[in-house]
N, CA, C and O atoms as a MOPAC input file, in Angstrom:
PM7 MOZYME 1SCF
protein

 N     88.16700 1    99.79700 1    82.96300 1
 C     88.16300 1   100.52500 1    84.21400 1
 C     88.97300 1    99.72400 1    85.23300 1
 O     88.76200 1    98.54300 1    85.51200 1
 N     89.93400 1   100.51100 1    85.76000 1
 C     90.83100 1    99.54200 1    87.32000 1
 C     89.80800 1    99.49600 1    88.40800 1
 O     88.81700 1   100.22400 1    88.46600 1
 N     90.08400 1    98.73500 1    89.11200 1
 C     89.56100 1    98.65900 1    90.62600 1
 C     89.21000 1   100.14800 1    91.12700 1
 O     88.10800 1   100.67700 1    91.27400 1
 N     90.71000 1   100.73200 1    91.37500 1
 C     90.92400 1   101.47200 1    91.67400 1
 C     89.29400 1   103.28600 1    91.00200 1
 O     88.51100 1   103.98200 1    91.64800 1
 N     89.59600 1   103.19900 1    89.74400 1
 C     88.83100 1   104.11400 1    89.48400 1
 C     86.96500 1   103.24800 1    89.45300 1
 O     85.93200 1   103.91500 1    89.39900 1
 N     87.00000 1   102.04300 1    89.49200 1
 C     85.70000 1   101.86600 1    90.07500 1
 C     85.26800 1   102.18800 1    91.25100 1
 O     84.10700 1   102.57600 1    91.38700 1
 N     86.22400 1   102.07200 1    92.43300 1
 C     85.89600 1   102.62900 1    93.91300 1
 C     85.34500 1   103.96700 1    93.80200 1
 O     84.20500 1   104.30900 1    94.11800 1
 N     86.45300 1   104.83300 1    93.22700 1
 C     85.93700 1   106.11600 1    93.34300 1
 C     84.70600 1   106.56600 1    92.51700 1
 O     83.94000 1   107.51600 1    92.67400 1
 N     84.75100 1   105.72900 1    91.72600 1
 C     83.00400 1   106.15700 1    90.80600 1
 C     81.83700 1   105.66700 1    91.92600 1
 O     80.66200 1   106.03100 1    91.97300 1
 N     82.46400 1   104.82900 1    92.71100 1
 C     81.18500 1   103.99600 1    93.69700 1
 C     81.04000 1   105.58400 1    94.74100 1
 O     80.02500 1   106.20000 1    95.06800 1
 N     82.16600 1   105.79800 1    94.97500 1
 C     81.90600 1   107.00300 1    96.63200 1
 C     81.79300 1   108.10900 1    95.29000 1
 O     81.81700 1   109.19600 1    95.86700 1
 N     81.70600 1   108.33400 1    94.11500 1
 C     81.42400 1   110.28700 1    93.63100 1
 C     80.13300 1   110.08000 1    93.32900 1
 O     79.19500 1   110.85700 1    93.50600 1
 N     80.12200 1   108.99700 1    92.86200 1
 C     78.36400 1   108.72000 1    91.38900 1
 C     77.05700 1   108.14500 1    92.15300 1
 O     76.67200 1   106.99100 1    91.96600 1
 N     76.53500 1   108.87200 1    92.85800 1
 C     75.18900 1   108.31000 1    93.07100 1
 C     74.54700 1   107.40000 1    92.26900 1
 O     74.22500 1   106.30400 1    92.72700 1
 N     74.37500 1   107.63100 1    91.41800 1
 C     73.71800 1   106.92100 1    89.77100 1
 C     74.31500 1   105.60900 1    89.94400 1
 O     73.53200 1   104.76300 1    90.37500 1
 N     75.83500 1   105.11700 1    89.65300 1
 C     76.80400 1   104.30600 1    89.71800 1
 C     76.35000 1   103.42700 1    90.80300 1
 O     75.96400 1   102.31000 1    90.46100 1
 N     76.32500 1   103.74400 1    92.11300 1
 C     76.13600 1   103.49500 1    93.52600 1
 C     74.82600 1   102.43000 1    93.06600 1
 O     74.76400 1   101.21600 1    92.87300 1
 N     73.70000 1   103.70400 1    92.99100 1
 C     72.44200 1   103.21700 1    92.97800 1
 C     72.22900 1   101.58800 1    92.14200 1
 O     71.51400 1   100.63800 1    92.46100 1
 N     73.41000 1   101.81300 1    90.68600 1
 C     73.36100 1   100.49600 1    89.95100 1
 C     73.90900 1    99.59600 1    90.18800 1
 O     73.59800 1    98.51100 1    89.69600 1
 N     74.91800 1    99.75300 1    91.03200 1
 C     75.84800 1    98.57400 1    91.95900 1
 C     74.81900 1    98.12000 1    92.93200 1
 O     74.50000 1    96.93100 1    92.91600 1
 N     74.13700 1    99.12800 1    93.97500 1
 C     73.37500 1    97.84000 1    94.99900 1
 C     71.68800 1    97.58900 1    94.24800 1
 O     70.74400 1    97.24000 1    94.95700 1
 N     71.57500 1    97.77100 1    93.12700 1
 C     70.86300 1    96.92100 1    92.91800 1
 C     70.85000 1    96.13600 1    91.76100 1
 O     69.75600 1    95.95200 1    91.22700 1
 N     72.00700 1    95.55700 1    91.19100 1
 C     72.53700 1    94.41200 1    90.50600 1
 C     73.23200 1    93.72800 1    91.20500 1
 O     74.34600 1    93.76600 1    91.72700 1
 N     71.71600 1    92.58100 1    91.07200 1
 C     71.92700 1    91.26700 1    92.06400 1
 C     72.52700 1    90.18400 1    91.12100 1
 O     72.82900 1    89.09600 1    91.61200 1
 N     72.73500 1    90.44100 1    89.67100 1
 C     73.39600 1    89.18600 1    88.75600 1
 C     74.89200 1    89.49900 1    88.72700 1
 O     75.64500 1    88.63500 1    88.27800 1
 N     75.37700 1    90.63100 1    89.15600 1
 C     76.35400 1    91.13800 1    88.97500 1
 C     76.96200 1    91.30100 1    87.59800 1
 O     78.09700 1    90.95200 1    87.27200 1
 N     75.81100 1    92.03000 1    86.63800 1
 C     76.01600 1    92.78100 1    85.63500 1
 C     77.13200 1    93.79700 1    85.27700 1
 O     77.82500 1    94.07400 1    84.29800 1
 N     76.98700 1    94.15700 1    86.37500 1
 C     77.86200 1    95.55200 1    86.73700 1
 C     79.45200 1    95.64800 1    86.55100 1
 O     80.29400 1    96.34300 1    85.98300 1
 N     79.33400 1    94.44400 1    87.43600 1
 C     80.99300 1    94.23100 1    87.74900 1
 C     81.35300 1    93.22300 1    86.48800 1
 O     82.56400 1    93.11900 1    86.29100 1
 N     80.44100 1    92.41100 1    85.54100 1
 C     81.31100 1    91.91800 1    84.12400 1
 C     81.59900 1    93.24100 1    83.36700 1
 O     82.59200 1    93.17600 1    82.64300 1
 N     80.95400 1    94.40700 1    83.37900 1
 C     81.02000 1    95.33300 1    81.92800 1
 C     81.97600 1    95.91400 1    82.54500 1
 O     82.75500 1    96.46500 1    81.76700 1
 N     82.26400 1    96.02700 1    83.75800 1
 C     83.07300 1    97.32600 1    84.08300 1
 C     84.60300 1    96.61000 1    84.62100 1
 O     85.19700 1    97.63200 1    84.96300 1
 N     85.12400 1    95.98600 1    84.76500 1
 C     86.16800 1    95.64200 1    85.27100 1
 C     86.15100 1    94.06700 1    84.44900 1
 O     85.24900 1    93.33600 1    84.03800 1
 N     88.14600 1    93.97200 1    84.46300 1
 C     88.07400 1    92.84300 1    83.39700 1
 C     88.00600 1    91.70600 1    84.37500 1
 O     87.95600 1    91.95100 1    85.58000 1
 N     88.00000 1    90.26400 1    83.84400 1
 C     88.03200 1    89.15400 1    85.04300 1
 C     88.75100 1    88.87700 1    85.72100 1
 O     88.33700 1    88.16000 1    86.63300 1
 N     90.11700 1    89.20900 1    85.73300 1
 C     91.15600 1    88.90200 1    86.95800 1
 C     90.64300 1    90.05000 1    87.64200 1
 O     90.08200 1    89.54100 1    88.61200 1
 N     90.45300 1    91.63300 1    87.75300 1
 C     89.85000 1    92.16900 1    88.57100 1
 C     88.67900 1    92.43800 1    89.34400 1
 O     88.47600 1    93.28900 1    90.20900 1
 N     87.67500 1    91.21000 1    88.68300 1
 C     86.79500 1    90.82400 1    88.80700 1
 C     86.71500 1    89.57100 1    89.90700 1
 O     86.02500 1    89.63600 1    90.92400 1
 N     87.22600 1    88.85200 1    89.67500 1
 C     88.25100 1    87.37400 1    90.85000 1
 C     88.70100 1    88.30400 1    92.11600 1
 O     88.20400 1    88.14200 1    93.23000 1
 N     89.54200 1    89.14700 1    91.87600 1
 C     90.11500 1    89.76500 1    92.73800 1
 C     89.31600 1    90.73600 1    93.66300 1
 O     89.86800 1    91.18700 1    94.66700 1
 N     88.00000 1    91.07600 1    93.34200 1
 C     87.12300 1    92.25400 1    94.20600 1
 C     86.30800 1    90.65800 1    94.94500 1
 O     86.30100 1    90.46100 1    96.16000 1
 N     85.75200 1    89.78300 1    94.04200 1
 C     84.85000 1    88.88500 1    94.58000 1
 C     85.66600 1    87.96600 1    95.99800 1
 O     85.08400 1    87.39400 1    96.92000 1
 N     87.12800 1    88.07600 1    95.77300 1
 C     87.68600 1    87.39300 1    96.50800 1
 C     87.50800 1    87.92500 1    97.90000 1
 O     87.55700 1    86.99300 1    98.70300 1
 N     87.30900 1    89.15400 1    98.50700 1
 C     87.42400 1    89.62900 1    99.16600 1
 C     88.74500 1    89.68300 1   100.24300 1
 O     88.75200 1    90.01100 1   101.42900 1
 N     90.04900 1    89.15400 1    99.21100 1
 C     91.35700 1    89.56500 1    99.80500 1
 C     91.41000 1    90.89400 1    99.95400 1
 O     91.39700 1    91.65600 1    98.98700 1
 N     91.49100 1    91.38900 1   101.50400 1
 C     91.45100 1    93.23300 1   101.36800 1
 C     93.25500 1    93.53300 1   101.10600 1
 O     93.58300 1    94.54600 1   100.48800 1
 N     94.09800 1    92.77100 1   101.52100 1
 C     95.57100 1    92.67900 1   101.74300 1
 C     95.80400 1    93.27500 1    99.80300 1
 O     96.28500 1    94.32000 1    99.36500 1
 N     95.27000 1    92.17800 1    99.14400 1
 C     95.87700 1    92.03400 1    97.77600 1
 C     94.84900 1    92.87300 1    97.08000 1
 O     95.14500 1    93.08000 1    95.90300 1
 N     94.03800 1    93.26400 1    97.36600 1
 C     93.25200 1    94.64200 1    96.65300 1
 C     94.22700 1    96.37500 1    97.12100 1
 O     94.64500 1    97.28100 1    96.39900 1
 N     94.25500 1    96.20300 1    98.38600 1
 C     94.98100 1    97.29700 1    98.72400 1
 C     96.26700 1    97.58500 1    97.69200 1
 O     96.47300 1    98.61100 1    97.04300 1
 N     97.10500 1    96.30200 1    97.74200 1
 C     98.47200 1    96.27600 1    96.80000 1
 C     97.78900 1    96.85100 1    95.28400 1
 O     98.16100 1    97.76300 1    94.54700 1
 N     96.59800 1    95.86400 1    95.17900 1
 C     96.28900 1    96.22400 1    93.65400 1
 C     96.16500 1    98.01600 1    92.98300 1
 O     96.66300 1    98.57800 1    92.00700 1
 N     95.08500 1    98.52800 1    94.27800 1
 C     94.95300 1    99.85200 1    94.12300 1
 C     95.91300 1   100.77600 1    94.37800 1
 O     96.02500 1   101.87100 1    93.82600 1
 N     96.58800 1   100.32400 1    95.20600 1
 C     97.85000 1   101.20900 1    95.18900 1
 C     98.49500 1   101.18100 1    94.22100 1
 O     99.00800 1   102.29400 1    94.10500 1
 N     98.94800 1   100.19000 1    92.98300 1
 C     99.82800 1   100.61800 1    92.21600 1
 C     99.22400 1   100.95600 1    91.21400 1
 O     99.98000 1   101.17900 1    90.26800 1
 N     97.84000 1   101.13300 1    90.94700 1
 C     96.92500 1   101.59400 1    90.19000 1
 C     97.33100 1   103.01300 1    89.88500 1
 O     97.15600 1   103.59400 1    88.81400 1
 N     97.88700 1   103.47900 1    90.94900 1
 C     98.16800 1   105.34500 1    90.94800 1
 C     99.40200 1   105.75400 1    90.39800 1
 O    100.43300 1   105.13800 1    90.66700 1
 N     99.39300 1   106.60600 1    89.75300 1
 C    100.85500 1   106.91600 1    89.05900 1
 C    100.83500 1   109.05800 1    89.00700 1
 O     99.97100 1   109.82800 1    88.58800 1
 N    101.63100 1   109.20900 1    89.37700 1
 C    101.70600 1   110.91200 1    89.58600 1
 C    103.25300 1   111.01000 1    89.17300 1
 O    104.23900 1   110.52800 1    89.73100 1
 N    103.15400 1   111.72900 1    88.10600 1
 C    104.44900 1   112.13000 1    87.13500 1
 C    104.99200 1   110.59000 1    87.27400 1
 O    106.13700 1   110.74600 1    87.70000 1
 N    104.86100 1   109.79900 1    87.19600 1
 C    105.52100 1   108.57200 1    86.45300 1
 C    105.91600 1   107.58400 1    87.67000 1
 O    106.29200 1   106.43000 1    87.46400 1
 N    105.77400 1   108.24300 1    89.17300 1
 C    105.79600 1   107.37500 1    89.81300 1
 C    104.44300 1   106.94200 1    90.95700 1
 O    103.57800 1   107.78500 1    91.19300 1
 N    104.41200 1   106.02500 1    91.38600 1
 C    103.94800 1   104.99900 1    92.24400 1
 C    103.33600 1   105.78600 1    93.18500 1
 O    104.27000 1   106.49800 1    93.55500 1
 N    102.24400 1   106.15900 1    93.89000 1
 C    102.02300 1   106.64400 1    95.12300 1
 C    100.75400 1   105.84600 1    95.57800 1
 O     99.88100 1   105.22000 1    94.97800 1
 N    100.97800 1   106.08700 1    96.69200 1
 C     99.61100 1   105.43300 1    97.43700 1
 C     98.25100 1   106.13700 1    97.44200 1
 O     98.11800 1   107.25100 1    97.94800 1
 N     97.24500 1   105.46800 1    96.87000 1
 C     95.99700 1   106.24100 1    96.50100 1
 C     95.27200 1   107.38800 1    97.70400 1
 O     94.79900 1   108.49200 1    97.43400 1
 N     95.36200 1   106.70700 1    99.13800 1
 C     95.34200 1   107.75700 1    99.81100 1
 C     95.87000 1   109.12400 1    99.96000 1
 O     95.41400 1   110.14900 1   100.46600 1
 N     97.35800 1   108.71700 1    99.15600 1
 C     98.00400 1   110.13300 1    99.58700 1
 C     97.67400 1   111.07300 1    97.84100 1
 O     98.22200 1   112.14400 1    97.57900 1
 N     96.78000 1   110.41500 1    96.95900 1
 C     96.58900 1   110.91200 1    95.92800 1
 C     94.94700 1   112.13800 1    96.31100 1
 O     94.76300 1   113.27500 1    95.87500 1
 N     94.11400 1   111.37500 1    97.16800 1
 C     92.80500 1   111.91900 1    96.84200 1
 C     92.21800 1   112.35700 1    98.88200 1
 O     91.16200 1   112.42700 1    99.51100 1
 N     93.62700 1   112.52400 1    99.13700 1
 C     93.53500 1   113.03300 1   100.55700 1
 C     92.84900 1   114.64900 1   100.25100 1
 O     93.09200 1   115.38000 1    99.29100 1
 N     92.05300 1   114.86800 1   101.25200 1
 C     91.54200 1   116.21200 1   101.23400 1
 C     92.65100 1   117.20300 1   102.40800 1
 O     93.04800 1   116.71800 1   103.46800 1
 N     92.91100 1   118.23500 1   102.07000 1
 C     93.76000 1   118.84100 1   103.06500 1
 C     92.85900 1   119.49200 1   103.76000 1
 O     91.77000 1   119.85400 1   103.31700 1
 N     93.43100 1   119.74200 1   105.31800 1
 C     92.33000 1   120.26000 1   106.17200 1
 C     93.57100 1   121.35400 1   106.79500 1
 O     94.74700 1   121.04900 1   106.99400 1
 N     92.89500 1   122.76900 1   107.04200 1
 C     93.24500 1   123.91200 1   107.16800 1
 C     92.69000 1   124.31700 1   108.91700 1
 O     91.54200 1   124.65400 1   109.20700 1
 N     93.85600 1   124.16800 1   109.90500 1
 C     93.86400 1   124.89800 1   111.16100 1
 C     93.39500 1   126.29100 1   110.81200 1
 O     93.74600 1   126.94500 1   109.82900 1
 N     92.37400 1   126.72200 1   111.95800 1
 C     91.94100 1   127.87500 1   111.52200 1
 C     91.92800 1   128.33600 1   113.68300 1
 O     91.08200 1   128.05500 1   114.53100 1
 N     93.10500 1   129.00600 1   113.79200 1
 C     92.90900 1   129.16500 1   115.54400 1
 C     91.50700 1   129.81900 1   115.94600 1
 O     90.77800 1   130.41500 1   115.15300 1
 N     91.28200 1   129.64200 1   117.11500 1
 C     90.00200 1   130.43600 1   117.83400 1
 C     90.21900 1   131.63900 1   118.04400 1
 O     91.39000 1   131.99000 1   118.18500 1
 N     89.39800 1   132.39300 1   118.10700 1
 C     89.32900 1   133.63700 1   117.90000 1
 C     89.91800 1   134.16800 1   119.54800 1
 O     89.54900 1   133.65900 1   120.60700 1
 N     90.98400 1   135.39200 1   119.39300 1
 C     91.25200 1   135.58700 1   120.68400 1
 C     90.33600 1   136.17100 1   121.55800 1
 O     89.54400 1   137.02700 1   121.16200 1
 N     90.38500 1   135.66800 1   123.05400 1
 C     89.48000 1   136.70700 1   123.90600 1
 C     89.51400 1   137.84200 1   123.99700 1
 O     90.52300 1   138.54800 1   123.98900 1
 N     88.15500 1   138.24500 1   124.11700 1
 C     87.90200 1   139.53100 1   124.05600 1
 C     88.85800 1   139.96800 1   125.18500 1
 O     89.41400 1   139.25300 1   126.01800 1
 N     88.95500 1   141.92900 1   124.94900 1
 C     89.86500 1   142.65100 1   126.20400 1
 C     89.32000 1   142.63700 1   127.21000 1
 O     88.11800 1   142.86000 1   127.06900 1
 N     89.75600 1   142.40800 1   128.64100 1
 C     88.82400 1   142.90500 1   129.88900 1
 C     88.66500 1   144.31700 1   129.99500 1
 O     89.42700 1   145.05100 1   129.36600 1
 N     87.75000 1   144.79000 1   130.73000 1
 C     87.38900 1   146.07700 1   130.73400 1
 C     87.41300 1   146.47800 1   132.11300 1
 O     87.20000 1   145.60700 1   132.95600 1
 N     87.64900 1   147.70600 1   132.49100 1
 C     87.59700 1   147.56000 1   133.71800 1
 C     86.72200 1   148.49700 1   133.84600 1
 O     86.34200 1   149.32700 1   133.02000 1
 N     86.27300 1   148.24600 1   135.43400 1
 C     84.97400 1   149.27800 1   136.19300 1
 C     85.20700 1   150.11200 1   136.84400 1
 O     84.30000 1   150.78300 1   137.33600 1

C-alpha cells in the first residue's frame, strides 16, 4: 500500500480509522506500508510526504497532483429570481 492510498483508506474506512487510533504499538503502519514509507510518515516531514504523494498519482500515464485527482466538483446553482411585483 503507498502513503498515498493509506490516507485515503484513513478519511473513506471508518473500520481502518478506528484501527489506526487505537494501535498504540504501531502494528498498523508495519503491515501496511513498507519501511522507507514508514520512516517517511513517522518523520513528520509534511514538505517530502506531499512530494511523495503527489507522485504516487498517475492518470493515463502521467503525473498529477492528488488533489486535482480526488477534488469533488461543486455546481453554481443561481438563486431563484424574484418574484413579479403586483400592483394594487
Amino acid at each position: 500500500m503507498t502513503i498515498a492510498e493509506f490516507f485515503l483508506r484513513l478519511a473513506t474506512d471508518p473500520n481502518f480509522l478506528d484501527e489506526y487510533n487505537s494501535d498504540e504499538r504501531g502494528e498498523l503502519l508495519n503491515r501496511e506500508l513498507s519501511d522507507e514509507d514508514r520512516r517517511l510518515l513517522l518523520s513528520g516531514d509534511t514538505d517530502s510526504l506531499r512530494v511523495k504523494v503527489t507522485a504516487e498519482f498517475h492518470v493515463d500515464g502521467e503525473k498529477v497532483a492528488y488533489h486535482t485527482v480526488y477534488t469533488v466538483p461543486t455546481v453554481y446553482v443561481p438563486p431563484p429570481p424574484p418574484p413579479p411585483e403586483t400592483q394594487f
